[in-house]
C-alpha positions in Angstrom: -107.4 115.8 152.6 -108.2 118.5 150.6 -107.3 119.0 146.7 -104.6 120.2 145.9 -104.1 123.9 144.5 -103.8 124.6 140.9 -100.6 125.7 139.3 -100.6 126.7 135.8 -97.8 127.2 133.0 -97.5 130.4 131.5 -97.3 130.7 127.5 -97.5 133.4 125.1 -101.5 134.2 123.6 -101.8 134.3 119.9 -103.4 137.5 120.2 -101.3 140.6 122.0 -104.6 142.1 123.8 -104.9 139.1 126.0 -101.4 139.3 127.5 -100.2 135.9 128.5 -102.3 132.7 129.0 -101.7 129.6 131.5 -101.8 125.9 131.3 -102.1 122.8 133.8 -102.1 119.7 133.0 -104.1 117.3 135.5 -105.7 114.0 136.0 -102.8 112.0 134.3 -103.0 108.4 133.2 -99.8 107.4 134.4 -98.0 104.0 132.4 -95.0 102.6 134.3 -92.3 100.0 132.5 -88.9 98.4 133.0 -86.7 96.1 132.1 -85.2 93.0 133.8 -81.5 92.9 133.3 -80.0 89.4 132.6 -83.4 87.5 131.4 -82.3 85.0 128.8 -82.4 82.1 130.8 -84.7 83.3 132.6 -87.3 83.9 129.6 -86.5 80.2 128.7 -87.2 79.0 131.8 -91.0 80.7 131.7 -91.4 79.8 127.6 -91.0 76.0 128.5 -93.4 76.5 131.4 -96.2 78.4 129.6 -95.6 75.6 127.0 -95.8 73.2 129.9 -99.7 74.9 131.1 -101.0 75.1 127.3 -100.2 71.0 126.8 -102.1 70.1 130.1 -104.6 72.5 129.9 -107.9 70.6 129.7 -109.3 73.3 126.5 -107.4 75.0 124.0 -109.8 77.6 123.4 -108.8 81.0 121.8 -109.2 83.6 124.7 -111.9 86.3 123.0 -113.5 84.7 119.9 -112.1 82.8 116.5 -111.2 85.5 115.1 -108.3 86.5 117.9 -107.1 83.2 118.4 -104.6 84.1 121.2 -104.3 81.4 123.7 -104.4 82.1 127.7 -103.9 79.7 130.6 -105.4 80.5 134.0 -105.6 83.3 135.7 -103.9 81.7 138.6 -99.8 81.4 137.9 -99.4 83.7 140.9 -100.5 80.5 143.2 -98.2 78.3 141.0 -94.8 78.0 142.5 -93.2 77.3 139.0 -94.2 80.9 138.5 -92.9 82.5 141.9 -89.8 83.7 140.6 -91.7 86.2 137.5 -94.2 87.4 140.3 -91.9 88.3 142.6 -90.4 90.4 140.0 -93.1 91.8 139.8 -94.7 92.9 142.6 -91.4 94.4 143.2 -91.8 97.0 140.7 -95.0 97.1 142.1 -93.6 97.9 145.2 -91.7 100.7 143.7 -94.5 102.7 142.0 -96.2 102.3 145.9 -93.6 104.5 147.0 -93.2 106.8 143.9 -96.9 107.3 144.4 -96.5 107.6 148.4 -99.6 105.0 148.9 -99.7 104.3 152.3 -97.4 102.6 153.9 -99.8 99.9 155.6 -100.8 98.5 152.2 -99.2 97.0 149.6 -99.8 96.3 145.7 -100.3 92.3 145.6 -101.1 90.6 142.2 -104.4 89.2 142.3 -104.0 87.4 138.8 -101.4 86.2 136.6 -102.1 84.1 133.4 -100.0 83.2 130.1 -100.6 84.4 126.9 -99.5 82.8 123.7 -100.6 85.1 120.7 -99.3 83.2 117.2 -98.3 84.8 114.3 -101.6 86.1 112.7 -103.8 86.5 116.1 -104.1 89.8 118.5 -106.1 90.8 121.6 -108.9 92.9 121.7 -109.3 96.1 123.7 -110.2 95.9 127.1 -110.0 97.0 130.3 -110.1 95.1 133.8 -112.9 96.2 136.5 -112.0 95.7 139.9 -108.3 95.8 140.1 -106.4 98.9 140.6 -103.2 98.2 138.1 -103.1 96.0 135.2 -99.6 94.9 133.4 -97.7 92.3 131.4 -94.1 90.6 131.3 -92.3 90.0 127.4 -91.5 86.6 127.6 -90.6 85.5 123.9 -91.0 88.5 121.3 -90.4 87.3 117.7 -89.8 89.9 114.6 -93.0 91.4 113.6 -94.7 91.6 116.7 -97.9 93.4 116.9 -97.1 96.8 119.8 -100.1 97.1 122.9 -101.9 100.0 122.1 -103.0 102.1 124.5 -106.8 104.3 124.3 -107.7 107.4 126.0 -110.5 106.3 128.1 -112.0 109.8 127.5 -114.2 108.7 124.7 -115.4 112.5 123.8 -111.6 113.0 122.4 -112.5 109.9 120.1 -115.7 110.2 119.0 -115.1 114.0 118.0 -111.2 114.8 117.9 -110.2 118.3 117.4 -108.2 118.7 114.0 -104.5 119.3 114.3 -101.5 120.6 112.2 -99.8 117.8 109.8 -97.2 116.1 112.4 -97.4 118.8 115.0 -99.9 117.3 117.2 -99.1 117.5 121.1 -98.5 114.4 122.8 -100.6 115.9 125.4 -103.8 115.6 122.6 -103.2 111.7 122.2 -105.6 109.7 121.9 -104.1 106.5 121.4 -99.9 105.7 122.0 -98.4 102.4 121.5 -95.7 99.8 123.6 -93.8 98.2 121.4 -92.9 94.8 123.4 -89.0 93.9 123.5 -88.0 90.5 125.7 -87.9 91.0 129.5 -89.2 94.0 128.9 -92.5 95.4 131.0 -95.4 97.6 131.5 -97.8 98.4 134.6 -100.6 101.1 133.6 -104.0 101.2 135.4 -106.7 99.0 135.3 -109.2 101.3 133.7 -107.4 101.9 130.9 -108.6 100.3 127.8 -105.6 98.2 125.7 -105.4 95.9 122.9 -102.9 94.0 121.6 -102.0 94.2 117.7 -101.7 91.7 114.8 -99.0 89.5 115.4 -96.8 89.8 111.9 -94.4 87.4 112.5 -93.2 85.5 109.2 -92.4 82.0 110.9 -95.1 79.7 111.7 -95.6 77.6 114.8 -93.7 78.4 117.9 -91.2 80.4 116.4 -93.8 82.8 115.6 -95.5 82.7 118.7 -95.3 86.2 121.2 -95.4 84.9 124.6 -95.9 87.6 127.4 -97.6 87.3 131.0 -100.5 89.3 132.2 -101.4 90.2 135.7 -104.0 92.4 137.6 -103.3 93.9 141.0 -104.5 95.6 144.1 -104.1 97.1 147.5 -104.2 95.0 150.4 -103.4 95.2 154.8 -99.8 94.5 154.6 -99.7 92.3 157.2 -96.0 91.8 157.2 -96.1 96.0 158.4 -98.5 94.9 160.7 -96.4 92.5 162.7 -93.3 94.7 162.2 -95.0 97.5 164.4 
């Protein structure tokens, strides 16, 4: 399949003599999110369970270093059955951006890792990106006030190392190099795997678990649908 032909946007030059000037915009990172209608009880539900993996969890450890001090279970909650009901969700807005993107139809986007995250009040994650998958995303489960947003990085580190200067406020979204989620309950984001993300410094004012920002993460990538296999 050959690349696609270039189509540019015309705007006006500064300068008369040059007539007018065009502009494409290509090679976007593309960040998908949602939000799951009726998920109080459902959000409980998870919260108890997430509880449920820290207590039996054999270590306690803080997932990056002392300093981050966010806790994570696993990466294997899409195997767990007490967990079926969140991946499903999941993988069927995954499902959806297979068709907005028109992936082939003989594949699907399966979740290939799914682990808990509780980030108290006071701890973050660092930036990060996750080789070897082909989206990356997480689910809100419990968002108290204060919490830190997921920050997004332009993976072009040129436009970070030496930024071009812009007008006061007037800088085009377009010449971003960093935009933030801010997390809401039942609330989710899917953005590729490449794309480097931290979390920010959970502010929450209460201590213990009423400060505590609960969210699930999750990797995933195309496989044989096998279920299109047998249908043909």
């Amino acid at each position: 399949m050959s690349a696609p032909e270039l189509k540019f946007e015309e705007f006006t030059a500064t300068s008369p003599s040059l007539g007018a000037m065009t502009r494409k915009n290509n090679f976007p990172t593309m960040i998908f999110q949602g939000q799951l209608e009726n998920h109080t009880e459902f959000n409980e539900n998870i919260r108890k369970l997430v509880y449920a993996e820290q207590k039996k969890a054999s270590t306690s450890k803080p997932a990056n270093d002392i300093e981050i001090m966010e806790w994570r279970s696993a990466k294997n909650l899409h195997r767990n059955s007490k967990f079926a009901a969140v991946r499903d969700h999941l993988e069927a807005a995954l499902a959806s951006i297979s068709s907005e993107l028109h992936y082939s139809k003989d594949h699907r986007l399966k979740i290939s890792s799914m682990w808990a995250n509780i980030s108290p009040s006071g701890s973050g994650a660092a930036a990060e990106c996750r080789p070897g998958n082909l989206w990356s995303g997480c689910y809100c489960v419990r968002v108290p006030k204060g919490t830190g947003s997921m920050k997004f990085i332009d993976p072009r580190t040129i436009n970070v190392m030496n930024p071009a200067k812009f007008e006061k406020d007037d800088k085009p979204r377009d010449c971003f190099t960093k935009v933030t989620f801010k997390p809401s309950e039942g609330h989710f984001v899917i953005f590729p795997a490449w794309l480097y993300h931290e979390v920010e410094t959970n502010m929450a004012k209460q201590s213990g678990p009423a400060g505590d920002y609960i969210y699930i993460s999750f990797n995933a990538t195309q496989v044989k649908d096998k279920r299109s296999s047998t249908a043909s």
